[in-house]
N, C-alpha and C positions, 0 to 999 in steps of 0.2 A: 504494500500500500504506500501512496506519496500523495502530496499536498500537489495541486497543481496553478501555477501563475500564468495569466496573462495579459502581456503588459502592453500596451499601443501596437494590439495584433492589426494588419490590413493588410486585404487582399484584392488586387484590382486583376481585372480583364483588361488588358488593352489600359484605355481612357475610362474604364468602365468600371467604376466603386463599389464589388459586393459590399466587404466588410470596409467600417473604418474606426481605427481607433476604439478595439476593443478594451478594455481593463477588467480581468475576473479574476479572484483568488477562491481555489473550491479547498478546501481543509479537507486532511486526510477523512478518508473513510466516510465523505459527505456525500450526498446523491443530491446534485443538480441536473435542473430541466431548463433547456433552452426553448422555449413557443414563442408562434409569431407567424404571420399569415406565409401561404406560398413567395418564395423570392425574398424574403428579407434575408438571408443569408446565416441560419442556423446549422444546416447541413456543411455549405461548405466551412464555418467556424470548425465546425468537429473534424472536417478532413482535414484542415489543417493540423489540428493536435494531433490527429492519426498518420502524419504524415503525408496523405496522399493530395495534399496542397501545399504547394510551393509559398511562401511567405513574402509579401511585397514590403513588408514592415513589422516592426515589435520583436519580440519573441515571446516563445513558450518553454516555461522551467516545469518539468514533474521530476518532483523531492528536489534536489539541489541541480540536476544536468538542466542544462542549457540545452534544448532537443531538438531546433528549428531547424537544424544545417544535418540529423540525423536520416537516416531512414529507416521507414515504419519499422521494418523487424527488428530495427534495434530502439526501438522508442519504449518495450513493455509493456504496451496496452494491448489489448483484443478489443477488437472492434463485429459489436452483432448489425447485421443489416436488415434492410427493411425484405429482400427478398431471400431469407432465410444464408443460398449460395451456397445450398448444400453440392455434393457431388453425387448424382445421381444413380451411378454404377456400385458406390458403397456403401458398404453397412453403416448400420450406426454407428458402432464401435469405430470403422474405419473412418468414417466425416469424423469422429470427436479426438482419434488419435492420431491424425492425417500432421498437424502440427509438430507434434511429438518427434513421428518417426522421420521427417524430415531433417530435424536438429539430430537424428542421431540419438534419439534417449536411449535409457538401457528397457527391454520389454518389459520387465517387472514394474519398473515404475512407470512406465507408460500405461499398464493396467492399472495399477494401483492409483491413477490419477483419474481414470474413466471412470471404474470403479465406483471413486468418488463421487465425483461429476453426476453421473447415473443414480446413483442412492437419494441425493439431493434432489434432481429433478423428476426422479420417478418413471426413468428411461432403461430398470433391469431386464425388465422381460422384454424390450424392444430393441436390443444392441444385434441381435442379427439381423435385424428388416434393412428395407432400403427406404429413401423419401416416398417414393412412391406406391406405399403401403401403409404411411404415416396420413393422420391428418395435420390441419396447419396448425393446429396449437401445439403439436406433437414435433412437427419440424419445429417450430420456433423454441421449442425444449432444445433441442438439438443442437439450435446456433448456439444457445445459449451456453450447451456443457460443452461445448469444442472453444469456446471463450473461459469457461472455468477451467480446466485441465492447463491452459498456459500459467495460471497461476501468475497472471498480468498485477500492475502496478496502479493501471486505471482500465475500469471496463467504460466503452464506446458502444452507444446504442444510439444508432438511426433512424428513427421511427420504426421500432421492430414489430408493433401491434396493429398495422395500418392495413397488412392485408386481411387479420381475424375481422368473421362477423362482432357483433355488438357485444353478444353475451359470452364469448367465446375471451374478445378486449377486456372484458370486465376481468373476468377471470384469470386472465395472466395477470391482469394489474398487480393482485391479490400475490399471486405467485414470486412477481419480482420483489415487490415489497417485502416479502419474507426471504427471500432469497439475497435482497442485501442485509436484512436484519441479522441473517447469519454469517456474511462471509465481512461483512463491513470492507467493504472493496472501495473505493474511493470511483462516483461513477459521474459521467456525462450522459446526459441523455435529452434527445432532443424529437420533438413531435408539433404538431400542429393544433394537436390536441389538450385542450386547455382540461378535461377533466385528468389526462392523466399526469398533467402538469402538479395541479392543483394537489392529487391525491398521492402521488409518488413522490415528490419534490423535497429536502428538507430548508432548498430555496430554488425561487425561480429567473432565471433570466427571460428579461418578456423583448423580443429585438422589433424592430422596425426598419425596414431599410438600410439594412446592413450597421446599424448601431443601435446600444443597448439602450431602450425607454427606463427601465426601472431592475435593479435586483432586491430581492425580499424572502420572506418567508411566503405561503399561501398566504395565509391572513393579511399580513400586512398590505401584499401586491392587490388583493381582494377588497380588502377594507380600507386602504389608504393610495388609489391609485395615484402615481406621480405625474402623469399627464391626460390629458383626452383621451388618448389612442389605448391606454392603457384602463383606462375604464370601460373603453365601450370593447376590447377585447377579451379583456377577462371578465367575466361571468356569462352565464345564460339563462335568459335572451339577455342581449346586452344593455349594459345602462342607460335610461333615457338622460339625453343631455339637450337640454333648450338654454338658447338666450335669454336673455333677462335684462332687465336696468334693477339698480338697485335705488332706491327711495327711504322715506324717512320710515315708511308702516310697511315696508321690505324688501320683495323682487315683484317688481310686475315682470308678465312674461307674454309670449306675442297672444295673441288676440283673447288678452282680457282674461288669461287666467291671475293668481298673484297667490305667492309664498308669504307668507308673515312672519317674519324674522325678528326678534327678539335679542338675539344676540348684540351687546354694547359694543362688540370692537369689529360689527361690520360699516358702522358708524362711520367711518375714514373714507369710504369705499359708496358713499352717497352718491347718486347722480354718474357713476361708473357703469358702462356694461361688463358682466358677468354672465359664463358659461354655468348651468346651474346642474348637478345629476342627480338621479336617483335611480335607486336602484329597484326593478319590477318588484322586487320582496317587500320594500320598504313603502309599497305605497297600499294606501288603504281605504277599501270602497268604503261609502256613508252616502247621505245625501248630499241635492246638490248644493244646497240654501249653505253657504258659507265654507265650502269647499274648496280649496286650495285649485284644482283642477275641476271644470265641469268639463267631461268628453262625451261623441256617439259613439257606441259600441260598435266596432266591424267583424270583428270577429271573435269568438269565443272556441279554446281548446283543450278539452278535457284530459288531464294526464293521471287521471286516478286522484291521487290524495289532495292534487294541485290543481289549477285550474289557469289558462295564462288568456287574461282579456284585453286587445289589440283595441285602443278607442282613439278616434281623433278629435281634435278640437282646431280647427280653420285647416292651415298648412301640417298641424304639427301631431305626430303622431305617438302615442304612450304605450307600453306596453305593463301592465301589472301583473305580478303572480300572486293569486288569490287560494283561499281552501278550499277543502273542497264544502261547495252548500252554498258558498259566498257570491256564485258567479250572476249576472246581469245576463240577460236578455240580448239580443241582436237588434240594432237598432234605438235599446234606451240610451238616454243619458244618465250617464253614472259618475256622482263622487269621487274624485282622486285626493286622497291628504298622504303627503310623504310623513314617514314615524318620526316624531322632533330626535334631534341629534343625530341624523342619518343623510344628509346632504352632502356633497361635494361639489365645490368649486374650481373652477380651470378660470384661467387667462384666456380673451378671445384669443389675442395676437399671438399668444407663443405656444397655447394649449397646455403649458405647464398649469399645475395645482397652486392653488392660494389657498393657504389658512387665515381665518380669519382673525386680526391683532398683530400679524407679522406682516405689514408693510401695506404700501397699496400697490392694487395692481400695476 
């Protein structure tokens, strides 16, 4: 296991900016998640640490080496991919100690690392088959103990979950999370997917266009987004965020709804426009007589316990998540009050976060 750094990593095409000016420090035996929509450049960050990107800038230290000018085999990571890459012609046993006998092991410990591998992932009675006798949870077992048997320094995972169905993603989630609970392997890990962000992570890097918006814990990235982009990416459905002006009785907001804000140190910030969010959880039906939001309902979606109601009001459109019992009609207007002390504030012009008391926009 090693601490991994990264210091003013970038990586260009041509004239062409994936990454710029990354800065990450992951601490031993930490499991970080990189998310962030297609093209922001989370993949090629990770090929970089894995070697298989050339570095236009920075470098990357895992434990004390200097690794940027190394190549992969000699960097000690094992990297799982998103299309398993198994070899088709071999066993299990053969894909997981394919590694191994290249480097020359001795046979015994080459078993006795499979072995391993296998007991853990629950791969015994499957080491004779081939891929194609496997299913895909079953293959991604497989990427995975042919990355445990190297007894790597950092494990690399590419969005390994992206080809399982729904219930299937669920269920590896569950798997890897115990699988680093046990080996505490120091891990990168990167997906698109904000739930396995969120539920894997013990922090997250959230990128945007080839540079980092925010690093945090879930909660904090969840509950104190650092900009715009970073609110309305993490959670689902994502945060509604409307303009506003702020006033002396609070936020008017466009066509005539109005927050009533209370707060003495947004006081400063009188007569300013402000980005206003809230989150579909935090908002809550009632009548419309003195309602923070009045909207029409368009659409209503039942998810069993939850209930999520799409309403508009002029141009602007709200999304709540209600319980179950609580939901509106098609076509009424309904009540919107966000829960006091659950707002968030952005900057129009920069999309960064403002607290309220710390400065004016």
């Amino acid at each position: 296991m090693a601490k991994v750094a990264l210091r003013g990593v970038r990586k260009l095409y041509g004239s062409q900016v994936a990454i710029e000016s990354v800065d990450l420090e992951i601490a031993d035996g930490e499991f970080v998640v990189i998310v962030g929509p297609s093209g922001c450049g989370k993949s090629t960050l990770l090929r970089c640490v894995a070697g298989l990107e050339t570095l236009s800038g920075g470098s990357i230290h895992i434990g004390e080496r200097d690794v940027g000018g190394l190549e992969p085999g000699e960097r000690n990571v094992a990297m799982v991919f998103q299309n398993y890459a198994l070899y088709p012609h071999m066993t299990v046993f053969e894909n997981m100690s394919y590694g191994l006998r290249i480097r020359r092991m001795p046979r015994a410990e080459i078993a006795a690392r499979v072995d391993r591998a296998a007991d853990i992932l629950g791969l015994r009675d499957l080491l004779r088959r081939r891929p194609r006798e496997l299913s895909g949870g079953q293959r991604q077992r497989v990427a995975m103990g042919r990355a445990i048997v190297r007894d790597p320094e950092v494990f690399l995972f590419d969005e390994p979950l992206s080809n399982l169905d729904a219930k299937l993603r669920s269920q590896m989630r569950i798997e890897l999370r115990k699988l680093h609970a046990r080996l505490a392997t120091t891990s990168l890990y990167v997906t698109h997917d904000q739930v396995e962000a969120m539920t894997l992570a013990n922090r997250i890097v959230v990128m945007n266009a080839g540079r980092v918006e925010q690093i945090g814990s879930p909660a904090d990235v969840h509950g104190r987004p650092a900009s715009r982009f970073v609110a309305g990416f993490i959670g689902s459905p994502a945060m509604n965020i409307v303009r506003g002006r702020i006033d002396e009785a609070g936020v008017a907001l466009p066509d005539g709804g109005r927050l009533a804000l209370t707060d003495p140190a947004l006081r400063p910030w009188v007569g300013r426009e402000i980005e206003v969010g809230m989150r579909p959880e935090h908002l809550r039906p009632g009548p419309t007589d003195g309602a923070a939001i009045v909207a029409t309902v368009e659409l209503v979606e039942m998810l069993g316990a939850d209930t999520l109601v799409h309403a508009r009001r002029g141009d602007t459109q709200f999304v709540a998540r209600l319980h179950e019992g609580e939901a509106p009609a098609l076509d009424e207007q309904v009540g919107l009050t966000p829960v006091p002390g659950t707002l968030h504030f952005f900057d129009p012009a920069t999309g960064l976060r403002l607290e309220p008391g710390r400065g004016d926009p």
